[in-house]
Backbone atoms as SQL, in Angstrom:
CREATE TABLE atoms (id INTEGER PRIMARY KEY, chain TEXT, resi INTEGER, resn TEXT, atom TEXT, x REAL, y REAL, z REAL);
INSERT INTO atoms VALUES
  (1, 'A', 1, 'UNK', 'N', 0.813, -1.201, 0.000),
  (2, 'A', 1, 'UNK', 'CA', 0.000, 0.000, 0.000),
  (3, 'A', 1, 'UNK', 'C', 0.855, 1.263, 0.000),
  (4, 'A', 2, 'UNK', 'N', 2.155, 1.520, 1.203),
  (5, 'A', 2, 'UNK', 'CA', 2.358, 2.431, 1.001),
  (6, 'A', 2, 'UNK', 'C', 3.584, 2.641, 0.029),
  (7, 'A', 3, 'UNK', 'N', 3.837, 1.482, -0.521),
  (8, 'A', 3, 'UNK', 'CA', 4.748, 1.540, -1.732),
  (9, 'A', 3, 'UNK', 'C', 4.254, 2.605, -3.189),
  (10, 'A', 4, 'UNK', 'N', 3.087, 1.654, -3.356),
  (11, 'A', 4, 'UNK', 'CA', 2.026, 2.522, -4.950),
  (12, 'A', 4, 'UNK', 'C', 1.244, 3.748, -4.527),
  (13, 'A', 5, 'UNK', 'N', 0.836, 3.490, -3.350),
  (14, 'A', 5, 'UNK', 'CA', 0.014, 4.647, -2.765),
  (15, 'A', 5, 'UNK', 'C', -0.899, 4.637, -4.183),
  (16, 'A', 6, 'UNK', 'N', -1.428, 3.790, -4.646),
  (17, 'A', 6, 'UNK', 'CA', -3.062, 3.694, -5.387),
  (18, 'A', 6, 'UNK', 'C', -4.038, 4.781, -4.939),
  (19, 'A', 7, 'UNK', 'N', -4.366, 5.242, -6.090),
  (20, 'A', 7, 'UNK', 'CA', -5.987, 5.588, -5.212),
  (21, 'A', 7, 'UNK', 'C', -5.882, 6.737, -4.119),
  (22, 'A', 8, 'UNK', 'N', -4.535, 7.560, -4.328),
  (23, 'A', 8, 'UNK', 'CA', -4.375, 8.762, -3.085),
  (24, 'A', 8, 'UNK', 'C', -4.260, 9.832, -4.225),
  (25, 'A', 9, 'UNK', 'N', -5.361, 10.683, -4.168),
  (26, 'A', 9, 'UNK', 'CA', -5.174, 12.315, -4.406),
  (27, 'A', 9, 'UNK', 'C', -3.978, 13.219, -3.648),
  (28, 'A', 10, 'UNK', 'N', -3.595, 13.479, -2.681),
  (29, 'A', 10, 'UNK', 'CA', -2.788, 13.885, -2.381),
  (30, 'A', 10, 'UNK', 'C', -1.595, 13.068, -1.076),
  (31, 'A', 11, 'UNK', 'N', -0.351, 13.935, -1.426),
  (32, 'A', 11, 'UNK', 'CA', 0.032, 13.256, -0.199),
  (33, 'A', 11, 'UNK', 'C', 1.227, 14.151, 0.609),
  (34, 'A', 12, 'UNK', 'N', 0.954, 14.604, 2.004),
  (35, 'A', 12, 'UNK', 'CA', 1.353, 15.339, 3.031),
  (36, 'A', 12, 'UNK', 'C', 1.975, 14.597, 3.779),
  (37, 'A', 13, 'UNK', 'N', 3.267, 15.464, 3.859),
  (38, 'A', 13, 'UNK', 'CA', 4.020, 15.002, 4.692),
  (39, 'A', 13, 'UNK', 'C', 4.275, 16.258, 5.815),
  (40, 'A', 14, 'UNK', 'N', 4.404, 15.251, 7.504),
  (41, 'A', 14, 'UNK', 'CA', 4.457, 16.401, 8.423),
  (42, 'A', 14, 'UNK', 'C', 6.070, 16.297, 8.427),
  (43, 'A', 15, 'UNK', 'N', 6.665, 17.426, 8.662),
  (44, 'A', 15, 'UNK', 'CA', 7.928, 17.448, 8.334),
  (45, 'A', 15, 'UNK', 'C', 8.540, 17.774, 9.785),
  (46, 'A', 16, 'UNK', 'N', 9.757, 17.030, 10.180),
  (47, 'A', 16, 'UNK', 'CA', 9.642, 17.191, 11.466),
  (48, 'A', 16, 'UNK', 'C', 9.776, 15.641, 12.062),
  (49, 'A', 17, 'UNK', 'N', 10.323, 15.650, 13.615),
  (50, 'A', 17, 'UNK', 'CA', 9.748, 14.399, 14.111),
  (51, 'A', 17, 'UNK', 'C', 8.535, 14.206, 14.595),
  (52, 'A', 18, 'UNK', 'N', 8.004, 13.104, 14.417),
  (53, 'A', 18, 'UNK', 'CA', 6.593, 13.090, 15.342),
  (54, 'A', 18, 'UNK', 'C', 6.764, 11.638, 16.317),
  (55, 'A', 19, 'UNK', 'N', 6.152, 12.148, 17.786),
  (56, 'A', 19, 'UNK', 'CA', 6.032, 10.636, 18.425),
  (57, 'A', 19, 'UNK', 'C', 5.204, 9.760, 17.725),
  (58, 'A', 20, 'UNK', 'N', 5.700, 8.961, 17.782),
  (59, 'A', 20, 'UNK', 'CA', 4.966, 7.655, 16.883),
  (60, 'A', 20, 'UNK', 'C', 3.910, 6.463, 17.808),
  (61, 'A', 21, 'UNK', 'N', 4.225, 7.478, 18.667),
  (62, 'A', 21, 'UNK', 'CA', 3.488, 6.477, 19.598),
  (63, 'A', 21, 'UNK', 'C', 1.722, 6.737, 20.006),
  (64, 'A', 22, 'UNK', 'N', 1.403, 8.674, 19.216),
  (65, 'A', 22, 'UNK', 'CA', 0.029, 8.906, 18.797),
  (66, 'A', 22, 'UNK', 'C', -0.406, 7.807, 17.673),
  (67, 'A', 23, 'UNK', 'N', -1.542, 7.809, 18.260),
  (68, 'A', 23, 'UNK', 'CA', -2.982, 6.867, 16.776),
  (69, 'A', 23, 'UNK', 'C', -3.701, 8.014, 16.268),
  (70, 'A', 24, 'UNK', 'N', -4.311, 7.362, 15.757),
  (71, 'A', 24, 'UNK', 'CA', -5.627, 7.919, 14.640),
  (72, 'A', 24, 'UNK', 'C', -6.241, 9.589, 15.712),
  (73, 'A', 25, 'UNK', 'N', -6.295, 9.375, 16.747),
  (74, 'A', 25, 'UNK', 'CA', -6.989, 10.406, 17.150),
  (75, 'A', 25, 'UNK', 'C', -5.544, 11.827, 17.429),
  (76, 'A', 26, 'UNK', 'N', -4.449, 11.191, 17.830),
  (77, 'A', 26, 'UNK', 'CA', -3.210, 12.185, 17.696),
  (78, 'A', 26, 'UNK', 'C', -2.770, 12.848, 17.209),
  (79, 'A', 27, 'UNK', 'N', -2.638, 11.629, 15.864),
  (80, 'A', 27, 'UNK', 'CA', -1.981, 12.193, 14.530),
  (81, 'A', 27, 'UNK', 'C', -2.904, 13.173, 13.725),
  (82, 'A', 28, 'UNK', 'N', -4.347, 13.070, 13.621),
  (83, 'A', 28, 'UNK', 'CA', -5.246, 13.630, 13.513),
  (84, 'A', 28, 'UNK', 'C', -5.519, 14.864, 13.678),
  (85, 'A', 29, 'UNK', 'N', -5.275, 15.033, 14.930),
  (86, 'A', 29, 'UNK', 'CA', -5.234, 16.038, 15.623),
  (87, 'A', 29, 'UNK', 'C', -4.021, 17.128, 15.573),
  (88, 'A', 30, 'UNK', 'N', -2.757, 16.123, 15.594),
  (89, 'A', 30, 'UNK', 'CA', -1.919, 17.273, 14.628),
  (90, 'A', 30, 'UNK', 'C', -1.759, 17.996, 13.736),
  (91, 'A', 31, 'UNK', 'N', -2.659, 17.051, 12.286),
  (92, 'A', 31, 'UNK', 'CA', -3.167, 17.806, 11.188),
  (93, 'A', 31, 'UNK', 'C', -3.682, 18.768, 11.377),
  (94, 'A', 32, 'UNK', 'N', -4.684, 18.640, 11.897),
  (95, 'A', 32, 'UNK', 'CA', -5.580, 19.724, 12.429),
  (96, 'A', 32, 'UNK', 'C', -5.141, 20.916, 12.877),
  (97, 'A', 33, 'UNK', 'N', -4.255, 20.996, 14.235),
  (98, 'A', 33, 'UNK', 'CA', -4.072, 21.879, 14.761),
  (99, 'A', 33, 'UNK', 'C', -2.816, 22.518, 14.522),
  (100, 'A', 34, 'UNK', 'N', -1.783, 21.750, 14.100),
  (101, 'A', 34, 'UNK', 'CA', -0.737, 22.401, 13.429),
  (102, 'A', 34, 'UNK', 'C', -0.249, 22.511, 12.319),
  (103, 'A', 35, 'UNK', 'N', -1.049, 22.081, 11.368),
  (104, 'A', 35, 'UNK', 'CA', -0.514, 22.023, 9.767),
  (105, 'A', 35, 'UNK', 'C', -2.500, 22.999, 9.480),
  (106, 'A', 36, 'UNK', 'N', -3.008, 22.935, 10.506),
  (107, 'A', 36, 'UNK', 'CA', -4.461, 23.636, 9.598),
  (108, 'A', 36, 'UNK', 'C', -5.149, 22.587, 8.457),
  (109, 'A', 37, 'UNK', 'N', -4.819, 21.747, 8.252),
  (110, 'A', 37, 'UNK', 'CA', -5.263, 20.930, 7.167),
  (111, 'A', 37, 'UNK', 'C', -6.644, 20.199, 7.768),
  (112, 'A', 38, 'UNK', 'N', -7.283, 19.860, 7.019),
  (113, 'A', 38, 'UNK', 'CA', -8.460, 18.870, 7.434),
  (114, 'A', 38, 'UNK', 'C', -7.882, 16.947, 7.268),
  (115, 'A', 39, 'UNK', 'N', -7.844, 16.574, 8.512),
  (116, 'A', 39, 'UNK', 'CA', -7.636, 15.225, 8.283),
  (117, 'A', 39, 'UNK', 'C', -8.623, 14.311, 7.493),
  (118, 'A', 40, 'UNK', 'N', -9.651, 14.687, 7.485),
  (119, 'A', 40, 'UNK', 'CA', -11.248, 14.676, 6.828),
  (120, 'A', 40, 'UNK', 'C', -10.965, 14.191, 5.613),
  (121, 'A', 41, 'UNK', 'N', -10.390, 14.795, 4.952),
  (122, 'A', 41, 'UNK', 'CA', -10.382, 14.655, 3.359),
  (123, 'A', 41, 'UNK', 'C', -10.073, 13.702, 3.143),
  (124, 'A', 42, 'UNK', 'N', -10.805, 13.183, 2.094),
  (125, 'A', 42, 'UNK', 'CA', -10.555, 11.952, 1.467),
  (126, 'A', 42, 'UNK', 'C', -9.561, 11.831, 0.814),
  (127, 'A', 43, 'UNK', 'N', -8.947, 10.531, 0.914),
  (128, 'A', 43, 'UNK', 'CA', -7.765, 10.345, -0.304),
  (129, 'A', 43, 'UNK', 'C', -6.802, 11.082, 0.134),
  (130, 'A', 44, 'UNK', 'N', -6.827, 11.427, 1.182),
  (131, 'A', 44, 'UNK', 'CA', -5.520, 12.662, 1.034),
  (132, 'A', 44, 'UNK', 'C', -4.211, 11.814, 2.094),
  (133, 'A', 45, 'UNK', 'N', -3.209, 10.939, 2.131),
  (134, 'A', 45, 'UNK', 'CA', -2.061, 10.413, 2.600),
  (135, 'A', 45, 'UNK', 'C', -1.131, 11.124, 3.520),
  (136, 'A', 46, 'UNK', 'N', -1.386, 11.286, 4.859),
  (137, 'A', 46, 'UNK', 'CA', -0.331, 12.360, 5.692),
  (138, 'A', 46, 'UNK', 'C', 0.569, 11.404, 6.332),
  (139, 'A', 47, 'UNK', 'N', 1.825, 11.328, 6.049),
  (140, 'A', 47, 'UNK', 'CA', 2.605, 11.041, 6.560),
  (141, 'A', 47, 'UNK', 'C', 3.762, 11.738, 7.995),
  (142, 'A', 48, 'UNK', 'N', 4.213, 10.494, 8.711),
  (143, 'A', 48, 'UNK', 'CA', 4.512, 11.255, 9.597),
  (144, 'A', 48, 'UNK', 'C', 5.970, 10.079, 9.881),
  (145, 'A', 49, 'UNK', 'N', 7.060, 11.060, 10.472),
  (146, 'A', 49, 'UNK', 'CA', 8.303, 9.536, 10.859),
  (147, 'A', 49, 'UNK', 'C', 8.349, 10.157, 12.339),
  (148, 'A', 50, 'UNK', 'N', 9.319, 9.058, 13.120),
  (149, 'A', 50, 'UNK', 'CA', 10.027, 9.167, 13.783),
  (150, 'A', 50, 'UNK', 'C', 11.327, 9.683, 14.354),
  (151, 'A', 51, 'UNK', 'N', 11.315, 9.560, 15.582),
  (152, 'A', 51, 'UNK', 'CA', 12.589, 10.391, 15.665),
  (153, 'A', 51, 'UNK', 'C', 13.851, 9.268, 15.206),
  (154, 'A', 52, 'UNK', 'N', 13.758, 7.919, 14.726),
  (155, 'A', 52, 'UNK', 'CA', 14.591, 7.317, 14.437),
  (156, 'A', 52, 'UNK', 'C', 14.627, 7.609, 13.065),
  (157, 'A', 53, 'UNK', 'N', 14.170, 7.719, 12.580),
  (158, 'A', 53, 'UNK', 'CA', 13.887, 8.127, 10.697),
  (159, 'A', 53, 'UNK', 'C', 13.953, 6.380, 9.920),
  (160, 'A', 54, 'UNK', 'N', 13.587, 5.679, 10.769),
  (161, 'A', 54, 'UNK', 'CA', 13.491, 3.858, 10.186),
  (162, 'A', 54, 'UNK', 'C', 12.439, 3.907, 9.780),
  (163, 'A', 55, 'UNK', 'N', 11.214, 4.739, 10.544),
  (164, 'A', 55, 'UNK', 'CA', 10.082, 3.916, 11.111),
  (165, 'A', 55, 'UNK', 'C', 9.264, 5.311, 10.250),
  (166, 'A', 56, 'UNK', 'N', 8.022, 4.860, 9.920),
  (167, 'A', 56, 'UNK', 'CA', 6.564, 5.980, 9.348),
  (168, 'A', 56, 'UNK', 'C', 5.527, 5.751, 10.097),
  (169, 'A', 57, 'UNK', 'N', 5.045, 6.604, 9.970),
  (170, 'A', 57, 'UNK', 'CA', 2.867, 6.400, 10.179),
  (171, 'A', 57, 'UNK', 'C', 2.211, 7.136, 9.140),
  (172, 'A', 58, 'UNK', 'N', 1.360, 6.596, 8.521),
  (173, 'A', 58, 'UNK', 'CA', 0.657, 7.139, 7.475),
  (174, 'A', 58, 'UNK', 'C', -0.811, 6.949, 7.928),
  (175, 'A', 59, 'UNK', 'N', -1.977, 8.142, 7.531),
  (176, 'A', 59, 'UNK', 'CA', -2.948, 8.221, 8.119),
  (177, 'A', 59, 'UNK', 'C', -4.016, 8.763, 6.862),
  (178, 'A', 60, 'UNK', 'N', -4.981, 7.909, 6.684),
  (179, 'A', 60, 'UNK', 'CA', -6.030, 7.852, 5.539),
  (180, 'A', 60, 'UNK', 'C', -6.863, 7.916, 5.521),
  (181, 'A', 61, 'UNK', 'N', -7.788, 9.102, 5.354),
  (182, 'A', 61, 'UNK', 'CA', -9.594, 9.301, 5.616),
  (183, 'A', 61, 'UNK', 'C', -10.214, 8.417, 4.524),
  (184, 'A', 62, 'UNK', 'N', -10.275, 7.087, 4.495),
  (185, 'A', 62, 'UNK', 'CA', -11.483, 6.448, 3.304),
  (186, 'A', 62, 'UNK', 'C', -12.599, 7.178, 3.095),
  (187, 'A', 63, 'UNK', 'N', -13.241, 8.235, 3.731),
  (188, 'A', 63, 'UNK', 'CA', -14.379, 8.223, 3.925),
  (189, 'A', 63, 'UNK', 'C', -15.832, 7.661, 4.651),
  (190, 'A', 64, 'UNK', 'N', -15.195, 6.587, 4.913),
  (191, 'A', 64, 'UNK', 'CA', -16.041, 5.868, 6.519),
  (192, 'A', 64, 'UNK', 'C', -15.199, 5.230, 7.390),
  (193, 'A', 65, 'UNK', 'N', -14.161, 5.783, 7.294),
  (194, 'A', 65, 'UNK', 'CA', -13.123, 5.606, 8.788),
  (195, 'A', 65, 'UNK', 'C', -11.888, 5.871, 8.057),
  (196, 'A', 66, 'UNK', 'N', -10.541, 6.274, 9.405),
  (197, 'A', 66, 'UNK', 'CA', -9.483, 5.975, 9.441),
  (198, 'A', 66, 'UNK', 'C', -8.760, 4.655, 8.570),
  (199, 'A', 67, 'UNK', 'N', -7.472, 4.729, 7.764),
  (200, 'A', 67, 'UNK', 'CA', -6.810, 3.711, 7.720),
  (201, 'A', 67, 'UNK', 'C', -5.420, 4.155, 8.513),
  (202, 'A', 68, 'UNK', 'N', -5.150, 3.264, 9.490),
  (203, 'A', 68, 'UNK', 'CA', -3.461, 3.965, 9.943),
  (204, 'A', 68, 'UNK', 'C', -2.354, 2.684, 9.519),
  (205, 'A', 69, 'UNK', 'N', -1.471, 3.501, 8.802),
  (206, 'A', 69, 'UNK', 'CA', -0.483, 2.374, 8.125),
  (207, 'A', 69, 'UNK', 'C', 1.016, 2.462, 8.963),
  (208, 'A', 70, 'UNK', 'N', 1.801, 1.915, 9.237),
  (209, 'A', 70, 'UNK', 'CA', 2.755, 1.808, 9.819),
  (210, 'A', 70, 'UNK', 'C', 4.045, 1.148, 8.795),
  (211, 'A', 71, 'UNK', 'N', 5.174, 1.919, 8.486),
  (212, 'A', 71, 'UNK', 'CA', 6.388, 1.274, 7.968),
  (213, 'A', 71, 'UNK', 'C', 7.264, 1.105, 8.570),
  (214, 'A', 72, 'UNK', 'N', 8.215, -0.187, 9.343),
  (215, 'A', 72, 'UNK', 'CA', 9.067, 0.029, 9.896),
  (216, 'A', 72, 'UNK', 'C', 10.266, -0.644, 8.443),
  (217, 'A', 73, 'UNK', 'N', 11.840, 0.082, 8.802),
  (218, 'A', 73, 'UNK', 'CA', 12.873, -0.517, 7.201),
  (219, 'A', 73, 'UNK', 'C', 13.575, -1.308, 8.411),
  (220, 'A', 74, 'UNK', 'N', 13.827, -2.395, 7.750),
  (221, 'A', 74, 'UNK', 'CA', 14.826, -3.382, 8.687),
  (222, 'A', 74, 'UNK', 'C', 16.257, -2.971, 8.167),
  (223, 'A', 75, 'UNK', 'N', 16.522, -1.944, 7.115),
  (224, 'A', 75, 'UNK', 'CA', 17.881, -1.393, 6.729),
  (225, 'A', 75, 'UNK', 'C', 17.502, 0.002, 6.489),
  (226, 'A', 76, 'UNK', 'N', 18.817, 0.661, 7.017),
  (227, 'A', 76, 'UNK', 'CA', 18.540, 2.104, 6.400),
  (228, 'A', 76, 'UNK', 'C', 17.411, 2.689, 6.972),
  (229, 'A', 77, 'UNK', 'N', 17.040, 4.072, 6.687),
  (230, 'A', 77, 'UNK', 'CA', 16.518, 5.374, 7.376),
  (231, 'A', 77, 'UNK', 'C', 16.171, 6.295, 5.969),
  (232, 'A', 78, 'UNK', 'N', 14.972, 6.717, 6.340),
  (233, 'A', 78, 'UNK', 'CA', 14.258, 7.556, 5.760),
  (234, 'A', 78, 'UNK', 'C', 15.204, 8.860, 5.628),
  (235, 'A', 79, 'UNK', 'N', 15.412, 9.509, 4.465),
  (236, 'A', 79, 'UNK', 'CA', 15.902, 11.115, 4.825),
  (237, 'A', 79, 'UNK', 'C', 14.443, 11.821, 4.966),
  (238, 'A', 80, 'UNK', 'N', 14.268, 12.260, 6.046),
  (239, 'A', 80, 'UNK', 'CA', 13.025, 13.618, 6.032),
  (240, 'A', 80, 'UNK', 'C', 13.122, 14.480, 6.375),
  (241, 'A', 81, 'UNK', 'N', 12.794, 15.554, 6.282),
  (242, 'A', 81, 'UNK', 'CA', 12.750, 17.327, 5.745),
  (243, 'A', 81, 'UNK', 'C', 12.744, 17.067, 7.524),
  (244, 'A', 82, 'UNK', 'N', 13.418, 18.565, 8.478),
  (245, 'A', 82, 'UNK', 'CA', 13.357, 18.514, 9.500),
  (246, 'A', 82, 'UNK', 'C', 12.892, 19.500, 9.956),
  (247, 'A', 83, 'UNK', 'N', 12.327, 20.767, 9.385),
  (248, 'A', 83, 'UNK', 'CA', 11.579, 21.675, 9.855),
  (249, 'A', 83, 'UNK', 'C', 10.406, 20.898, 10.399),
  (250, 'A', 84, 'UNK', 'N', 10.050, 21.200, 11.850),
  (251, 'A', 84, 'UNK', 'CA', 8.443, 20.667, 12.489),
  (252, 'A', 84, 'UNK', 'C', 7.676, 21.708, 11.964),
  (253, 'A', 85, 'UNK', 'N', 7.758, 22.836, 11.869),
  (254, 'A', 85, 'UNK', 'CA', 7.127, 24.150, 12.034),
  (255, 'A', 85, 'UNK', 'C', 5.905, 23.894, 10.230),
  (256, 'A', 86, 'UNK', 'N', 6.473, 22.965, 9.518),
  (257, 'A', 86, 'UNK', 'CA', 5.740, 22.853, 8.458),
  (258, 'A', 86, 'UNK', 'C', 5.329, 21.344, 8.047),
  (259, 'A', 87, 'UNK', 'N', 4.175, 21.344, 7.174),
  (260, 'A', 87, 'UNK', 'CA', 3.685, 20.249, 6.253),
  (261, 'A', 87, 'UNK', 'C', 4.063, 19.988, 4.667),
  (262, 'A', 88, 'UNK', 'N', 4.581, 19.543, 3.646),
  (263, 'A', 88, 'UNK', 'CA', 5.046, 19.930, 2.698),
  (264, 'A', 88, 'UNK', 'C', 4.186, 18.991, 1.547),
  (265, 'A', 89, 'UNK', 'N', 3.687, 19.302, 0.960),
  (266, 'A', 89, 'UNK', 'CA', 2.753, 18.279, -0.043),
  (267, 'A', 89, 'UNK', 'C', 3.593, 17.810, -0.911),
  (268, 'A', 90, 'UNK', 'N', 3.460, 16.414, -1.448),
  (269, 'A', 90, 'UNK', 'CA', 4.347, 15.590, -2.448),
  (270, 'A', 90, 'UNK', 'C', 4.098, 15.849, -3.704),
  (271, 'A', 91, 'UNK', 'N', 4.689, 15.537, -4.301),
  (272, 'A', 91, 'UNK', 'CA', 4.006, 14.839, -6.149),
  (273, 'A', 91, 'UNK', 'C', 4.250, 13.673, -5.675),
  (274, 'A', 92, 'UNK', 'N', 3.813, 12.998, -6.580),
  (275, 'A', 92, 'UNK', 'CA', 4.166, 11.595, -6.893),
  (276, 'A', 92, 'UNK', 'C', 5.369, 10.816, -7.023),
  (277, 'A', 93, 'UNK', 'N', 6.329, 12.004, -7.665),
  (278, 'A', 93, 'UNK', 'CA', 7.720, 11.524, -8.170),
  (279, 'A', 93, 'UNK', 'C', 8.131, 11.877, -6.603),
  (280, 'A', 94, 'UNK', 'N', 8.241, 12.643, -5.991),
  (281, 'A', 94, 'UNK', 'CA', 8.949, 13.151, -4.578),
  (282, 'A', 94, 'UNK', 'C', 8.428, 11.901, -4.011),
  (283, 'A', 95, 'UNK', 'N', 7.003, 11.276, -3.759),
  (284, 'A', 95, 'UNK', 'CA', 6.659, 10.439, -3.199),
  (285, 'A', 95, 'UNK', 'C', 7.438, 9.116, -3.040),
  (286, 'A', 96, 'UNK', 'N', 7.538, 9.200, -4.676),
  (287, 'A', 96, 'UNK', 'CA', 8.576, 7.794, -4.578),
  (288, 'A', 96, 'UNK', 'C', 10.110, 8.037, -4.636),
  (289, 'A', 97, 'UNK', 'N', 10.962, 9.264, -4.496),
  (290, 'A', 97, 'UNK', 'CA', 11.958, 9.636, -3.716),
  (291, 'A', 97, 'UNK', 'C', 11.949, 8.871, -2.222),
  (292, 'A', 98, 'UNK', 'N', 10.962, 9.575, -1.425),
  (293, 'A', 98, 'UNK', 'CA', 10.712, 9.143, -0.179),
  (294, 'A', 98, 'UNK', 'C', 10.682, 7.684, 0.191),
  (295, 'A', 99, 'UNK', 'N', 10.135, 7.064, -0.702),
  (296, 'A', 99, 'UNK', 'CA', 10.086, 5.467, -0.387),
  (297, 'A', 99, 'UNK', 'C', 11.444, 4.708, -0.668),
  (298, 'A', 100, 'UNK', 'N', 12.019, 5.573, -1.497),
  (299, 'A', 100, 'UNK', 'CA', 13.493, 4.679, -2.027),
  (300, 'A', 100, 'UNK', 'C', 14.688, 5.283, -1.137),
  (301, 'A', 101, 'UNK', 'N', 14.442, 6.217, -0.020),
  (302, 'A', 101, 'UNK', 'CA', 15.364, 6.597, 0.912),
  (303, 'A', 101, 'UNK', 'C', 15.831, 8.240, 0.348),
  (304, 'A', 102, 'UNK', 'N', 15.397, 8.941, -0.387),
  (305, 'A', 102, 'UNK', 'CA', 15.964, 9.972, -0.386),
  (306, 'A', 102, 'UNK', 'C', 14.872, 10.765, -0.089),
  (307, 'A', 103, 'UNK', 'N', 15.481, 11.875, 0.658),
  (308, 'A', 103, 'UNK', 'CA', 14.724, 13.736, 1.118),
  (309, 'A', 103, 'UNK', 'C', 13.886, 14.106, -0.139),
  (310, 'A', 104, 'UNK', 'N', 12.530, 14.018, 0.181),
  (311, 'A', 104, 'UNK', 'CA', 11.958, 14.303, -0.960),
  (312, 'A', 104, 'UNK', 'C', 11.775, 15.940, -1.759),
  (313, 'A', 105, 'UNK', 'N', 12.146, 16.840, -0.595),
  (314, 'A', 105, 'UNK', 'CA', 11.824, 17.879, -0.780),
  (315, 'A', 105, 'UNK', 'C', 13.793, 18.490, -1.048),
  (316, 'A', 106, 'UNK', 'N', 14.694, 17.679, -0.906),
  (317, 'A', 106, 'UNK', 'CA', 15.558, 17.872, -1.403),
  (318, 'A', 106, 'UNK', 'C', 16.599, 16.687, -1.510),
  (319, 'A', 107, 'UNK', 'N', 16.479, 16.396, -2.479),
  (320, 'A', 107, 'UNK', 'CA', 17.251, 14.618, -3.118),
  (321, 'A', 107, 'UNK', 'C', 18.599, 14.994, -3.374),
  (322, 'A', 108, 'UNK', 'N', 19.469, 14.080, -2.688),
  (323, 'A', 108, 'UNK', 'CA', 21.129, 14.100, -2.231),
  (324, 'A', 108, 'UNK', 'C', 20.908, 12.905, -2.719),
  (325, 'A', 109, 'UNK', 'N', 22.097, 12.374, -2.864),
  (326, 'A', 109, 'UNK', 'CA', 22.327, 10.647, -3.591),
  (327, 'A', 109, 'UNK', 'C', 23.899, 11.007, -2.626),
  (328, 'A', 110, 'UNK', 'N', 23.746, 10.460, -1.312),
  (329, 'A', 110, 'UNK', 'CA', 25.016, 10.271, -0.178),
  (330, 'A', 110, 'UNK', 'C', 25.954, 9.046, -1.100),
  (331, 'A', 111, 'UNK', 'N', 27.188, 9.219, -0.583),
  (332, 'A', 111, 'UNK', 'CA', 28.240, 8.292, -1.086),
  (333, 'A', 111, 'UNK', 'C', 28.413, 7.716, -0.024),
  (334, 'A', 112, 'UNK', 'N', 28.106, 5.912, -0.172),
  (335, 'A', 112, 'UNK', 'CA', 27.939, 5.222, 0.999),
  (336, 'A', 112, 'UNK', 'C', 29.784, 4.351, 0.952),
  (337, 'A', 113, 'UNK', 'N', 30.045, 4.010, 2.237),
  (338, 'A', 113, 'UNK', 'CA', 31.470, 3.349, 2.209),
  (339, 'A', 113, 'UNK', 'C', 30.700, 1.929, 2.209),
  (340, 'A', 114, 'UNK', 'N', 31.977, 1.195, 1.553),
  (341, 'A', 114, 'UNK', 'CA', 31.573, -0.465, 1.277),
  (342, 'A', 114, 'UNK', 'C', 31.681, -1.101, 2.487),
  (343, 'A', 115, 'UNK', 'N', 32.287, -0.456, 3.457),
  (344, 'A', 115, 'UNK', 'CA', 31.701, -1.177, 4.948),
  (345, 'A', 115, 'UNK', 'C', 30.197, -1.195, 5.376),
  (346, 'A', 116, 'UNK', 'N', 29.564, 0.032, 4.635),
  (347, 'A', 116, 'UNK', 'CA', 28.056, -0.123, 5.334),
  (348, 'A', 116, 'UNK', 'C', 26.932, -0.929, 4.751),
  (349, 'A', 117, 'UNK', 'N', 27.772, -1.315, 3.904),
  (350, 'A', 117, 'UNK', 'CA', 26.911, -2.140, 2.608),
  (351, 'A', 117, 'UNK', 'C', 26.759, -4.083, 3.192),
  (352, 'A', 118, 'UNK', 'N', 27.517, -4.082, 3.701),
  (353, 'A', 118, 'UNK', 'CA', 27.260, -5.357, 4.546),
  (354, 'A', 118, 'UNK', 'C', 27.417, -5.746, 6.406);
């Protein structure tokens, strides 16, 4: 699901760490109150990481309930934007930046040493 992200009109990312340890009514509520956005909307994908940058929560108004998705990477770490103070909306292509490990809102390609590779 949160690989293709099918079927999502938009997709928000809270930028920033977030405890990961809020649900549906937290994360929700963050939308709300600090990004101003309506969690309401349909189709619309808000993402949120951790302070480890391994781990996501993604949060989905179907229209007759919540979906809350959870990614943890058993390798490697998310790059995400670290301003809290903002929400930053994706395209599609940034989207799938984000899933393949790079900063979507600014894509670096790091030079990894062949020690970290195994």
């Amino acid at each position: 699901m949160l690989a293709e992200a099918h079927g999502i009109n938009r997709i928000v990312i809270a930028c920033g760490h977030t405890d990961l340890r809020l649900g549906i009514e937290g994360l929700s509520r963050i939308v709300g109150n600090n990004y101003s956005l309506n969690p309401f909307e349909k189709n619309v994908l808000f993402l949120f990481c951790g302070r480890k940058s391994d781990r996501i929560k993604a949060l989905l108004w179907e229209g007759d309930g919540f979906l809350l998705l959870y990614k943890r990477l058993e390798n490697g770490k998310f790059s995400w934007p670290k301003n809290q103070a903002e929400a930053a909306e994706l395209t599609r292509e940034q989207y799938n930046l984000l899933m393949v490990g790079l900063n979507p809102l600014n894509p670096k390609i790091k030079e990894v040493s062949p020690k970290m590779l195994f």
